[in-house]
N, C-alpha and C positions, 0 to 999 in steps of 0.2 A: 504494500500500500504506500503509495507516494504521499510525502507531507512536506510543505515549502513554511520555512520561517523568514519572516520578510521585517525590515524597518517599516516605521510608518511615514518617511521623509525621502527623500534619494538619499542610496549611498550604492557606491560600486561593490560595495563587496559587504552589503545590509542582506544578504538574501543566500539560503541555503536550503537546495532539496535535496532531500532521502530516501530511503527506502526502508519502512518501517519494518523490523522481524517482527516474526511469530510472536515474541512475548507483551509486542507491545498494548497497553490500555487504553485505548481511544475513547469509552463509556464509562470512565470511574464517574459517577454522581450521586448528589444525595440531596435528599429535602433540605427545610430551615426546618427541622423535628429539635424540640425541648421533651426531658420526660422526667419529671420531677416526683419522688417518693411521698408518698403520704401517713401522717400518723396512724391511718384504721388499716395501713399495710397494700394497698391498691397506690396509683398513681394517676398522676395526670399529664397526659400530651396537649402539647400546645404544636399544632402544625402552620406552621406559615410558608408553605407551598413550594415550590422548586423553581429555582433560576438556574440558566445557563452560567453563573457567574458561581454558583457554588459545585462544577466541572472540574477536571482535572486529567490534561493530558498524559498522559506517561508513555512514552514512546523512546523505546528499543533501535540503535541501529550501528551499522559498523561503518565508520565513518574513517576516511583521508584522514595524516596529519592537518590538511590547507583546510580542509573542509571542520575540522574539529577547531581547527583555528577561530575560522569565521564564525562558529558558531559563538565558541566563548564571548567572539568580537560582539556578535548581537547581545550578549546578556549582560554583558559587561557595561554597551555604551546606552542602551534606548531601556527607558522602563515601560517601554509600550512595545509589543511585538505583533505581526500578524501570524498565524497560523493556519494555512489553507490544508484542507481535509478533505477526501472523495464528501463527507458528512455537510461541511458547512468550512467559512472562513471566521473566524474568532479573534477578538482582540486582548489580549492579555499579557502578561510576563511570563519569561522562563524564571521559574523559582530556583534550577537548582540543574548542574550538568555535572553528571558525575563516569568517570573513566574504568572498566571493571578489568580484572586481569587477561582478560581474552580479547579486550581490542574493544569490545563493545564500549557506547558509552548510552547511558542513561539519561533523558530528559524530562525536567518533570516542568509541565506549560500549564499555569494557572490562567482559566478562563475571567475576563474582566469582563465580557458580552458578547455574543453575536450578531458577526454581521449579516453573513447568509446564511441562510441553511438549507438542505437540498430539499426539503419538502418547500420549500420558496418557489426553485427552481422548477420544479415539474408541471 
C-alpha cells in the first residue's frame, strides 16, 4: 500500500512515498469514551462520539538511507504534515520515527483532520 508524506508549503525535498508492509496500522481509532467507577459498584460512560482526529497512523516500511533522511527532515522541520492514503488525505504530525534492527523503521502519524476521504471521492 502506497502512502506519501508531504509539507504543507513547497519544499524540494518536503515529500516522501513508500511502501507500507504487512505490519502496518492504517485503522488504529477510538471514540472520546470516559468510564468512570461508581460507589453501588456499576459505572458510568460518558460517550462523546468519534473524530478523525482521535486516529493514529502507524505505518511499517523499509526505507533508503536518503529517503529515511527526508523523512526525519519532515518531522523535524513542519508541525503540520500531509499524509495521502488509498483511505483518504489527512493533516496531522509524525509523533515519532523510530529505526528497528532489520532496517525497518516505524512511523507513528497523528491525525489532526481530514481532508478527503474516499467515501468523498466515489
Amino acid at each position: 500500500m502506497q502512502i506519501t508524506f508531504e509539507s504543507t508549503v513547497f519544499d524540494p525535498v518536503g515529500v516522501i512515498s513508500l511502501e507500507a508492509l504487512p505490519g502496518s496500522d492504517l485503522s488504529a481509532s477510538t471514540r472520546r469514551v470516559t468510564r468512570t467507577a461508581t460507589l453501588d459498584g456499576n459505572a458510568v460512560i460518558i460517550d462523546n462520539g468519534y473524530t478523525s482526529a482521535d486516529s493514529t497512523l502507524n505505518v511499517e516500511a523499509a526505507l533508503t538511507e536518503a529517503e529515511a533522511r527526508r523523512l526525519h527532515h519532515l518531522m523535524q522541520t513542519y508541525p503540520e504534515i500531509i499524509a495521502s492514503t488509498p483511505d483518504g488525505c489527512y493533516l496531522g504530525v509524525i509523533e515519532s520515527v523510530r529505526q528497528g534492527r532489520d532496517g525497518r523503521i516505524a512511523i507513528s502519524f497523528l491525525i489532526q483532520r481530514t481532508l478527503t476521504h474516499r467515501s468523498e471521492l466515489a
